[in-house]
N, C-alpha and C positions, 0 to 999 in steps of 0.2 A: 371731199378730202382725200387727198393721193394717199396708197400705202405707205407710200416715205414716210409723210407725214405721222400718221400713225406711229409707225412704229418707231417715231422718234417720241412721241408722247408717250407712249407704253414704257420706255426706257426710262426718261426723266420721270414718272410717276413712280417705277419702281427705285430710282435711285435716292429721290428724296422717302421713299418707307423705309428704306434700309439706313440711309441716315436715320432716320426718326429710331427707328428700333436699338441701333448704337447706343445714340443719347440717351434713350430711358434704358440702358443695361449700366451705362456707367453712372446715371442718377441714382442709382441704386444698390452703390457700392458707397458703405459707410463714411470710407474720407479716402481723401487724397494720398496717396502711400506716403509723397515725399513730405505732406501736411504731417502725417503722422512720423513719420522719421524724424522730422525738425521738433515735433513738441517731445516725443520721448527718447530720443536720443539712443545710446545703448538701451534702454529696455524695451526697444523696436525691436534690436536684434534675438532679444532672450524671449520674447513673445512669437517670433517666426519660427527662432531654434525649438522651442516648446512644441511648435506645431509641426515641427519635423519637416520643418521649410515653405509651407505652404503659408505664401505672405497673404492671401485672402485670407485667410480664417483666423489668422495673426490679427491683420487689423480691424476684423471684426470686432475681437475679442478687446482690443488697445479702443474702438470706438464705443464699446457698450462700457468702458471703465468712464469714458468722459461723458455718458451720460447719465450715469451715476454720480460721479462725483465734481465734474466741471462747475458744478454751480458752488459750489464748497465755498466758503469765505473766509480766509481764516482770522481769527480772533487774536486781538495785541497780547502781550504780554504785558503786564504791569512791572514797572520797574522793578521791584523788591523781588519780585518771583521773579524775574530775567536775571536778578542777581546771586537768587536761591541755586536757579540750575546752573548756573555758568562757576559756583562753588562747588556743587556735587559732583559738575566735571571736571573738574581740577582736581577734586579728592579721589578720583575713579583714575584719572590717570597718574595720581604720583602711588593710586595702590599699587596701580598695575607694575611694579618694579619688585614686592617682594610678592604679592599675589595675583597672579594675571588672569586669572578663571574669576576669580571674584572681581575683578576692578571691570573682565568683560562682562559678566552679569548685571552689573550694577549698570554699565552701558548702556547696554539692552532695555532695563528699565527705566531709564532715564528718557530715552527717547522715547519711550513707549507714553509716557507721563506726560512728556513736554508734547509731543503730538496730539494728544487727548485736548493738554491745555489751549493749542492754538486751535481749536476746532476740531480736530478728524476724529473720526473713530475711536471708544475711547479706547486706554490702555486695559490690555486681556482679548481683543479682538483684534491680534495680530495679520492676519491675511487680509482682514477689510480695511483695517489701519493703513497695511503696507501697499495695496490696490489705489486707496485714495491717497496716501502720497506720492504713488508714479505719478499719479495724474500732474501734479502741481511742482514737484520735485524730481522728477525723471531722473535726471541728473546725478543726483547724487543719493538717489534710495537705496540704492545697492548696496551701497553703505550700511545700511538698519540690516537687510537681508542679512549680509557677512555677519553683522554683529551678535543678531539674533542666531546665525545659525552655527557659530561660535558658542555660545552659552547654551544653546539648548539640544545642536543637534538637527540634524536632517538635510532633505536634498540641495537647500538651496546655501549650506555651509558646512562645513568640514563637521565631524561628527562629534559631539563632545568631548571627553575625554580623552579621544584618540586627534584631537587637535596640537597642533606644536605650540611653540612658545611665538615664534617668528609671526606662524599664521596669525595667533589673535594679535598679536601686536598690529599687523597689517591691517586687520581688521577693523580696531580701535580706531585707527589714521582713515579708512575709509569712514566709518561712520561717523567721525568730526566736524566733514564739511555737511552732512546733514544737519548736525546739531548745529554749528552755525549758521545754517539758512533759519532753520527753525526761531534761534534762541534770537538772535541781532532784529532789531526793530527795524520795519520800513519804513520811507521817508513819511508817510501815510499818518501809520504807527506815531509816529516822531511829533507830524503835526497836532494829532490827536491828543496827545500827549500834555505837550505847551501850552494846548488852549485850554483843556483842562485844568491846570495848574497856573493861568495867567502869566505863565512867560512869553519871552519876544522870539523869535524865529531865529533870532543871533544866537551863533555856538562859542560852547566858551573853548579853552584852550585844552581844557582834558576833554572832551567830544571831540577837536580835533586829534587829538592823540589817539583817539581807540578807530579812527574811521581813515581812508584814504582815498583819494581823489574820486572814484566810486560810486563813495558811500558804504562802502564792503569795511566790515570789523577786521582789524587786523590785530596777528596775536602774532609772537615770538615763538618758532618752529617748534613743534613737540615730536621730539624722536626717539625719545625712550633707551637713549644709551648710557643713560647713566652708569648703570651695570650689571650685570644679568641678573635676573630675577632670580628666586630662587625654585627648585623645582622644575626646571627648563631641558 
């Protein structure tokens, strides 16, 4: 066998170890960055900013939540409770016009409740509560965050009493659309539901009235101007 030769086998030997050593350096990296961008959305970004930009140690930390809590299922709500909380929110937000610290409190615990109910973590175990609804609700967790950190204080919301009026209103409107992923039944939900109670899969006319093309609950805007609170 000529040198050539050789040394052309020496080359492709080493170029395929170094291939090999790549591939098992990125098997071995938790998830895909832009996998994990796509499932949590902004709290991608708040989990790099946490690590002081260092997106490996970010998505470590966004991959050890989903294997914690990925496997979560979350549990229906029973119609009469979907209707209990979806009244407690309604009384929380018409308080919040003469009292807005307490209408945000009551927030606060309501989601805290209604989360417990669909499965997570229960209410009082706010950090693993709010861990395992990145996981499933990325989107719009931030929402609890602001609310809870509205009512109680610390890094991740404005500090209690040193909060405005604007801010928790803001606040309240951020953690709505959590309460409505939580509170609104999935199609799932919905079939589970019917067969239970021996109805047919036909919706009637008020179902169509509360749902839009979707399937997304829709509500008439809640903006809170009626008139300044008091206090403000």
């Amino acid at each position: 066998m000529s040198t050539g030769v050789i040394i052309t086998l020496i080359v492709i030997v080493a170029a395929v170890a170094l291939v090999a050593v790549v591939l098992k350096l990125l098997a071995r990296r938790p998830q895909g960055g832009r996998s994990l961008q796509r499932r949590f959305g902004p709290e991608y970004d708040r989990a790099v900013a946490r690590h002081d930009g260092d997106e490996r140690a970010a998505e470590r930390d966004l991959t050890e939540r989903v294997k914690r809590h990925g496997s979560l299922r979350e549990r229906p709500l029973e119609p009469a409770a979907r209707e209990q909380y979806e009244a407690r929110w309604a009384a929380a937000q018409e308080r919040f016009v003469d009292s807005p610290r307490e209408a945000v409190a009551e927030a606060d615990r309501l989601l805290g409740e209604l989360a417990g109910a669909r499965g997570f973590p229960e209410h009082g175990r706010y950090e693993e509560q709010l861990e395992a609804l990145s996981v499933h609700h990325a989107h719009h967790v931030h929402g609890y965050r602001r609310v809870h950190g509205a009512a109680h204080g610390g890094a991740d919301g404005a500090a209690g009493n040193g909060t405005s009026t604007e801010e928790m209103r803001e606040a309240m409107l951020d953690a709505r659309a959590l309460f409505e992923e939580l509170v609104t039944p999935s199609r799932k939900d919905d079939v589970r539901h019917r067969a239970d109670n021996g109805t047919s899969g036909a919706r009637t006319a008020a179902d169509d009235s509360e749902t839009d093309r979707s399937g997304n609950r829709t509500h008439a805007p809640w903006t809170l101007n009626r008139r300044h609170p008091k206090g403000s």
